[in-house]
Structure formats: C-alpha cells, structure tokens
Biotite code that builds the C-alpha atoms (Angstrom):
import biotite.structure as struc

atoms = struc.array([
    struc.Atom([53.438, -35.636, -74.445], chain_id="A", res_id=1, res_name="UNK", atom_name="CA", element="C"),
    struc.Atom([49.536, -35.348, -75.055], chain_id="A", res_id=2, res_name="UNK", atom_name="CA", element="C"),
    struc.Atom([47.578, -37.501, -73.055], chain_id="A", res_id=3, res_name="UNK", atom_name="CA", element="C"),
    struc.Atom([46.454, -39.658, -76.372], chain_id="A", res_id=4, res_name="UNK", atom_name="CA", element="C"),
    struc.Atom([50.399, -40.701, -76.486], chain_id="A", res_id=5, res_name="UNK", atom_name="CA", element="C"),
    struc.Atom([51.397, -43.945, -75.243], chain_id="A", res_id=6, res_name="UNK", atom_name="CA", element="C"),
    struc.Atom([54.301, -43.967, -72.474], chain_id="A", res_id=7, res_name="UNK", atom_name="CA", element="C"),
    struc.Atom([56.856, -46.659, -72.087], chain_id="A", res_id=8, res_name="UNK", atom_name="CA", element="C"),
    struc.Atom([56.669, -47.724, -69.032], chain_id="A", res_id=9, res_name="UNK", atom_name="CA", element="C"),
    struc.Atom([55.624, -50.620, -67.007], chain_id="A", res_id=10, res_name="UNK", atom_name="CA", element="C"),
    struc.Atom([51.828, -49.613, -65.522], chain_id="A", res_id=11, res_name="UNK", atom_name="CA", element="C"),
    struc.Atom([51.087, -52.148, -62.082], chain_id="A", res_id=12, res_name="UNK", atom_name="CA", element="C"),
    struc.Atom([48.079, -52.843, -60.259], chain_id="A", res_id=13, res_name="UNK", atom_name="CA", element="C"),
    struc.Atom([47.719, -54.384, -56.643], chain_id="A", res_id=14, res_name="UNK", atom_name="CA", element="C"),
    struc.Atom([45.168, -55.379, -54.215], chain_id="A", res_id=15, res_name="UNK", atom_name="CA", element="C"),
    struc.Atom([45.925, -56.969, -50.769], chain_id="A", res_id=16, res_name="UNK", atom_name="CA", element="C"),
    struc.Atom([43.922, -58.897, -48.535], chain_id="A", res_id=17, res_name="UNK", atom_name="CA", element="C"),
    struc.Atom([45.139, -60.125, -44.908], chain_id="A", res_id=18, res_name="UNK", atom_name="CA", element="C"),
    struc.Atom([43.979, -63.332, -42.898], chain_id="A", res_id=19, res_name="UNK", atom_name="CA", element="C"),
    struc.Atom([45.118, -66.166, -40.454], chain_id="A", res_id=20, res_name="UNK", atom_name="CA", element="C"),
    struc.Atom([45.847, -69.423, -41.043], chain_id="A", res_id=21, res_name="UNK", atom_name="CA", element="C"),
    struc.Atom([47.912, -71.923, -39.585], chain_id="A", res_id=22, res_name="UNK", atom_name="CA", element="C"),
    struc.Atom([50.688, -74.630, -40.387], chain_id="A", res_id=23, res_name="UNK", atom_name="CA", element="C"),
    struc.Atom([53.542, -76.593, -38.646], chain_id="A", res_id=24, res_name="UNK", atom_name="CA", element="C"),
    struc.Atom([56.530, -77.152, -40.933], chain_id="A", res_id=25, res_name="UNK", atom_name="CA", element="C"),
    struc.Atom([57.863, -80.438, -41.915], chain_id="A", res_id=26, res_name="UNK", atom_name="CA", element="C"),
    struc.Atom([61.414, -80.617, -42.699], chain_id="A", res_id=27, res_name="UNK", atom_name="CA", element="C"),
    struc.Atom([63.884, -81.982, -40.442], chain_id="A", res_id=28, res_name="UNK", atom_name="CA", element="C"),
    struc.Atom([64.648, -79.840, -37.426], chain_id="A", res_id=29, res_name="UNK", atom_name="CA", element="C"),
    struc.Atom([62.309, -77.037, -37.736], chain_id="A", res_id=30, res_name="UNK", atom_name="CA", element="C"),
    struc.Atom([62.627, -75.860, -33.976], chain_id="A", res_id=31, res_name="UNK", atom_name="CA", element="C"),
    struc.Atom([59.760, -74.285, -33.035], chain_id="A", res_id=32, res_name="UNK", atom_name="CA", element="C"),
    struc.Atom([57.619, -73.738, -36.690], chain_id="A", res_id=33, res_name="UNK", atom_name="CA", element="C"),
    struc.Atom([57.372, -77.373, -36.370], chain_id="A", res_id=34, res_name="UNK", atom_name="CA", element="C"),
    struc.Atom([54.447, -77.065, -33.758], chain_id="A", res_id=35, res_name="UNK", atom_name="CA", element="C"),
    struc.Atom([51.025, -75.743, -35.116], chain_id="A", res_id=36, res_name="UNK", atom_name="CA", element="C"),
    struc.Atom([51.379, -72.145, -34.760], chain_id="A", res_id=37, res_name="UNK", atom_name="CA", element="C"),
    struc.Atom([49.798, -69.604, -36.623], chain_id="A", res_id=38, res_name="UNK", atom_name="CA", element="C"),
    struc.Atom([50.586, -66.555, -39.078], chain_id="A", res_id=39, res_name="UNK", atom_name="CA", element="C"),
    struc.Atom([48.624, -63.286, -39.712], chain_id="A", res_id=40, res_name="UNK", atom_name="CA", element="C"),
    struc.Atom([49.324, -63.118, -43.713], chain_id="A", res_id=41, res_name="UNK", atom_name="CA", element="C"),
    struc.Atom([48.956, -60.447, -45.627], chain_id="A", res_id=42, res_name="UNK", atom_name="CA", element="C"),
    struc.Atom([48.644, -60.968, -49.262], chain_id="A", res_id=43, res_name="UNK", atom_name="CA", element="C"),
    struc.Atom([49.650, -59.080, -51.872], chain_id="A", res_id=44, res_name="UNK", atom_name="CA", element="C"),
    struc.Atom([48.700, -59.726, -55.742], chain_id="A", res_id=45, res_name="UNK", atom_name="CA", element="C"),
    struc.Atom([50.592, -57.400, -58.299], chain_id="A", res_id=46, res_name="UNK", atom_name="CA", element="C"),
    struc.Atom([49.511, -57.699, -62.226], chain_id="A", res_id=47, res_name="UNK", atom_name="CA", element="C"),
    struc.Atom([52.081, -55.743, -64.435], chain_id="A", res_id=48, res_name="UNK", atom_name="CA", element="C"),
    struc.Atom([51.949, -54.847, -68.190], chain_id="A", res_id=49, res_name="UNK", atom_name="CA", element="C"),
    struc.Atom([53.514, -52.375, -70.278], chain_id="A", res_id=50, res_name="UNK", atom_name="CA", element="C"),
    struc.Atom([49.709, -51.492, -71.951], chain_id="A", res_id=51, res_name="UNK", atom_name="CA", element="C"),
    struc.Atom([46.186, -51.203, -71.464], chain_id="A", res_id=52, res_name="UNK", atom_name="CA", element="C"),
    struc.Atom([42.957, -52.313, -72.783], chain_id="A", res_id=53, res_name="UNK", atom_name="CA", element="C"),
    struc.Atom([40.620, -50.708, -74.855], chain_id="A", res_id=54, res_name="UNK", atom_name="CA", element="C"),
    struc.Atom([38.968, -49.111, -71.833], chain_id="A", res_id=55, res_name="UNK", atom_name="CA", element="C"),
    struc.Atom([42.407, -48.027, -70.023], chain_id="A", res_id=56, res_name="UNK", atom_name="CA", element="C"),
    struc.Atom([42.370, -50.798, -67.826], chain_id="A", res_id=57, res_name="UNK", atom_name="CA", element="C"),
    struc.Atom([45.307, -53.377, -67.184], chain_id="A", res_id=58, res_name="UNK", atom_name="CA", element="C"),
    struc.Atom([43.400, -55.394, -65.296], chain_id="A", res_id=59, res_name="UNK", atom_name="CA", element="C"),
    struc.Atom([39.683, -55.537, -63.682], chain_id="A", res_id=60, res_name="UNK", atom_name="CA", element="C"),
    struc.Atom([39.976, -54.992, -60.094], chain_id="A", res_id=61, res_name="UNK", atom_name="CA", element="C"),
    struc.Atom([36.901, -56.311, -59.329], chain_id="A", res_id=62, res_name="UNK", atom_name="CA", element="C"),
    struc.Atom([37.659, -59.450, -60.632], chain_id="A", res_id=63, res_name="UNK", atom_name="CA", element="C"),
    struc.Atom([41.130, -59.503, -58.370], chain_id="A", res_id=64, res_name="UNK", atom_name="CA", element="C"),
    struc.Atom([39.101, -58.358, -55.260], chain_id="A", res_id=65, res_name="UNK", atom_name="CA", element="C"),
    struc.Atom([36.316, -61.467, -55.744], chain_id="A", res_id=66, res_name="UNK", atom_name="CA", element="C"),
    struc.Atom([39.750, -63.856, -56.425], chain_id="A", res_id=67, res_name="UNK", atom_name="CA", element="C"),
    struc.Atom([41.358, -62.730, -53.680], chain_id="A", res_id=68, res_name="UNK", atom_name="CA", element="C"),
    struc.Atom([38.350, -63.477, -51.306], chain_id="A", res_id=69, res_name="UNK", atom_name="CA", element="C"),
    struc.Atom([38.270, -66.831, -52.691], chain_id="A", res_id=70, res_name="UNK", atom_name="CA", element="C"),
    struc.Atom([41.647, -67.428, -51.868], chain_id="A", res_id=71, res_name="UNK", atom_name="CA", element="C"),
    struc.Atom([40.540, -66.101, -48.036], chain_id="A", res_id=72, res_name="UNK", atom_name="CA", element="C"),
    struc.Atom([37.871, -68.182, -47.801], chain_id="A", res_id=73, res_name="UNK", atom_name="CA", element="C"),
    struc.Atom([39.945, -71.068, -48.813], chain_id="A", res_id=74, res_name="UNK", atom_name="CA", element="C"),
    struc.Atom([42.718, -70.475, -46.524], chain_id="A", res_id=75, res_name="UNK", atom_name="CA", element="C"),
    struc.Atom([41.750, -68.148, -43.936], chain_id="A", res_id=76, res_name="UNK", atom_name="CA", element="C"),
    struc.Atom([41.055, -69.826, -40.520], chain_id="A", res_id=77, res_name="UNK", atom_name="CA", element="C"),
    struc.Atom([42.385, -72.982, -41.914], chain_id="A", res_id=78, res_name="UNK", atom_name="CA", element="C"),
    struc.Atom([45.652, -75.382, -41.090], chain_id="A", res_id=79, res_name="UNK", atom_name="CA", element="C"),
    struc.Atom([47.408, -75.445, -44.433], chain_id="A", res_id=80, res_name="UNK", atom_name="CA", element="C"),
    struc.Atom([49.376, -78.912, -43.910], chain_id="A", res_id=81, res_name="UNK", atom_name="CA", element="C"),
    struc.Atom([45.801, -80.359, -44.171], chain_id="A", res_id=82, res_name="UNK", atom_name="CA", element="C"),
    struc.Atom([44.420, -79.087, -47.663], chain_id="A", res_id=83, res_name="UNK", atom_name="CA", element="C"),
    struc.Atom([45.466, -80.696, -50.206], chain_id="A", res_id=84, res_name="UNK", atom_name="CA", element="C"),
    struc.Atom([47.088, -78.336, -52.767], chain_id="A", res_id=85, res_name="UNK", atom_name="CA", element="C"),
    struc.Atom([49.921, -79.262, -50.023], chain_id="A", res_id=86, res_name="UNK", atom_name="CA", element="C"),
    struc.Atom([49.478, -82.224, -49.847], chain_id="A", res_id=87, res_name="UNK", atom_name="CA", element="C"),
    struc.Atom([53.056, -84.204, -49.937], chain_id="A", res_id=88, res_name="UNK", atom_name="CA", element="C"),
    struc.Atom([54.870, -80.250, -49.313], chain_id="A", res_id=89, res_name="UNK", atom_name="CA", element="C"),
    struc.Atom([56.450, -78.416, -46.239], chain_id="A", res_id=90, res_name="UNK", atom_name="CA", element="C"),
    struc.Atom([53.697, -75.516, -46.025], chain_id="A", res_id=91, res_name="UNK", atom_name="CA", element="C"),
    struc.Atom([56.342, -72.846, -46.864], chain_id="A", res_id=92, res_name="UNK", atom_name="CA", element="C"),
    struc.Atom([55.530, -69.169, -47.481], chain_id="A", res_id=93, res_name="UNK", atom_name="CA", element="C"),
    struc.Atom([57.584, -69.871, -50.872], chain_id="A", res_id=94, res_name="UNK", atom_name="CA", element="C"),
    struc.Atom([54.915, -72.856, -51.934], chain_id="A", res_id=95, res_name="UNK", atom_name="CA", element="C"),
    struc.Atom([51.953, -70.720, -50.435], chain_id="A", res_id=96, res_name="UNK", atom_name="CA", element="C"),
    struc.Atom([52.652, -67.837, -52.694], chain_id="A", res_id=97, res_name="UNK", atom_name="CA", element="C"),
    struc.Atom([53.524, -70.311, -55.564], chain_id="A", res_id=98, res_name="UNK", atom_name="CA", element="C"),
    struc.Atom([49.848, -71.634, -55.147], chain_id="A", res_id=99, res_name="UNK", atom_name="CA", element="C"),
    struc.Atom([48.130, -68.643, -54.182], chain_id="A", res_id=100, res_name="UNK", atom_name="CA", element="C"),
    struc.Atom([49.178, -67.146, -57.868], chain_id="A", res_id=101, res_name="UNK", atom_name="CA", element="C"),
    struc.Atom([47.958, -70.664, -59.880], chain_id="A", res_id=102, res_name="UNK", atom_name="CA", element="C"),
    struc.Atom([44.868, -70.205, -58.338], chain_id="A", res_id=103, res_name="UNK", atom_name="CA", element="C"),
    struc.Atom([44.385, -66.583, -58.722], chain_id="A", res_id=104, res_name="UNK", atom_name="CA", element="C"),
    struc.Atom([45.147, -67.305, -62.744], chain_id="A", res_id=105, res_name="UNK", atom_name="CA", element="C"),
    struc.Atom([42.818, -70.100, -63.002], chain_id="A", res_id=106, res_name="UNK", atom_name="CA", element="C"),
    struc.Atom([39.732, -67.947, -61.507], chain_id="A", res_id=107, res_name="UNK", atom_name="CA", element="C"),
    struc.Atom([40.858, -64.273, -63.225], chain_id="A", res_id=108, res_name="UNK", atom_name="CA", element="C"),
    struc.Atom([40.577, -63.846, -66.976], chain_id="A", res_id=109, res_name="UNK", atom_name="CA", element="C"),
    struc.Atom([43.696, -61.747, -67.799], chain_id="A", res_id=110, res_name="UNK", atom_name="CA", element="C"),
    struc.Atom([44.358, -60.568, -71.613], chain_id="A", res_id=111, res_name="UNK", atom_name="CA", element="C"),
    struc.Atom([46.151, -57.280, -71.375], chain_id="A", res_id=112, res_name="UNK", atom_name="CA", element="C"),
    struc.Atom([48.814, -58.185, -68.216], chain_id="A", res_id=113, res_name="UNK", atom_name="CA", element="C"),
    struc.Atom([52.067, -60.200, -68.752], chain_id="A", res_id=114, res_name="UNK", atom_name="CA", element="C"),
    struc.Atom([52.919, -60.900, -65.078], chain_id="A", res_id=115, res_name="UNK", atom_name="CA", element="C"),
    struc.Atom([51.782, -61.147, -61.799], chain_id="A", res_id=116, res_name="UNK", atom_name="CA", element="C"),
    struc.Atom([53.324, -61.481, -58.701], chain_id="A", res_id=117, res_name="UNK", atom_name="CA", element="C"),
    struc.Atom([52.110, -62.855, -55.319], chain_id="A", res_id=118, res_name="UNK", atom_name="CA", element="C"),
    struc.Atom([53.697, -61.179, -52.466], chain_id="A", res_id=119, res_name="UNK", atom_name="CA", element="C"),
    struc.Atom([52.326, -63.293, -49.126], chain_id="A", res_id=120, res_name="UNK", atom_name="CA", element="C"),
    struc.Atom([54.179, -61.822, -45.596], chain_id="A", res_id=121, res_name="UNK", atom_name="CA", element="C"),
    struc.Atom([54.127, -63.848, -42.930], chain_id="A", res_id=122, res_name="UNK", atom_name="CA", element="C"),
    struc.Atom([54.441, -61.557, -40.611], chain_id="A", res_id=123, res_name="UNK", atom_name="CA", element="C"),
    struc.Atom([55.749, -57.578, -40.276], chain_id="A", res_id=124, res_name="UNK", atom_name="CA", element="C"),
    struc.Atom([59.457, -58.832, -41.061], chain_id="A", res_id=125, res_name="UNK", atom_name="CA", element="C"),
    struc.Atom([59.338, -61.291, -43.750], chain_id="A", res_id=126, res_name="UNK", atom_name="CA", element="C"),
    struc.Atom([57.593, -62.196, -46.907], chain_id="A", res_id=127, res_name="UNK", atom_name="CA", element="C"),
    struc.Atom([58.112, -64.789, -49.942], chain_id="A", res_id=128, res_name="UNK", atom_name="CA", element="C"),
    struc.Atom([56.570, -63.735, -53.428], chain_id="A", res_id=129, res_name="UNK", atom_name="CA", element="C"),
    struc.Atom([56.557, -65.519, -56.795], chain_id="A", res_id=130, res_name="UNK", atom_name="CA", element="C"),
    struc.Atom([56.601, -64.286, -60.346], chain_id="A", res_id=131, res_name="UNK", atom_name="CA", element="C"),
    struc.Atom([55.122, -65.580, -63.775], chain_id="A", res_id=132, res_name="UNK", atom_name="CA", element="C"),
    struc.Atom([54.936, -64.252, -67.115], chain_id="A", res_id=133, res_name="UNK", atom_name="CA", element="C"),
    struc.Atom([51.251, -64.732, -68.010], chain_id="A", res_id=134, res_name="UNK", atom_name="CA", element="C"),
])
C-alpha cells in the first residue's frame, strides 16, 4: 500500500494529565471513603476516528493539552463533593469521568473524531472511564 492509500483502521490519540483532589463518598455504608480522603488521579483522554483531516490530523493536541489543564485547574487541589457539577451525586470515579468528558467536549472543537473516552484512575489499581460517540 502507497502511503497516499487510506487504511482501515481505527487511528487514536491520547494525552494524560495527573493531579489531586479530594472527596468523601456518600452512599450508605461507605467504610472508610466516606471520610475526606484524597486520590492522586491520573487522567486519561482518548479521541478515536477511523480518518483524518485535511492536514493528517484526528485531532489538535494542543487544543486537548489546554482542555485538559482546564479540567486541572478546576479540579486539582479541590474537594469534589463541594463543586457543583456534583452537586446532588456520590463523587464516584464513574460520574468524575462522565463529567470530565462533557466538559472536555464543550471546550474542544472536534470535526474529524467520533469518540472519546475518559479514562480517570484513582489510584495504581483501579480506574473508571466513559465512552461517547461524538
């Protein structure tokens, strides 16, 4: 195949970003996440798309990068049971990562990917992610 073929294939592009924040969960019996405690997260935002744009980009990585430090500014340093995109929510990793990719969509202008994921561990062991078409 020349390189002026197209492939099929799935092409994927990632940054991460880590930071701390804190939260106490607030279900019934949570042992021990229900006292403040904090996490070291490490955050993980995946576009995917089976072509490129006219300049053989899927996405603009600079544009992820700047998102992404919004999204640490935001959060980073912070307890998340008091901002209010969690408001009325147990501060799960699942609802973190659910909000983590709205808000990367509403600040990134996307036109060639048709998914992202957001892949947020809370620690070496265990992470929650969430997928959308775009």
């Amino acid at each position: 195949m020349s390189t002026t073929e197209a492939a099929t294939g799935t092409y994927r592009v990632s940054v991460e970003r880590s930071f701390i924040a804190q939260h106490f969960l607030t279900v019934p019996n949570p042992g021990p996440e229900g006292e403040l405690h904090s996490h070291q997260f490490r955050l993980q935002v995946t576009f995917s798309g089976d072509r490129l744009n006219e300049y053989g980009y899927l996405v603009d990585i600079d544009a992820i990068k700047e998102a992404m430090d919004a999204i640490v500014d935001t959060y980073g340093d912070e307890t998340l049971n008091e901002l209010p995109p969690f408001s009325g929510l147990n501060p799960s990793v699942e609802h973190f990562s659910r909000i983590v990719c709205e808000e990367i969509l509403e600040s990134t202008a996307v036109d060639v990917p048709t998914q992202i994921t957001v892949r947020l561990w809370e620690d070496d062991e265990a992470y929650a992610s969430f997928t959308t078409e775009i």
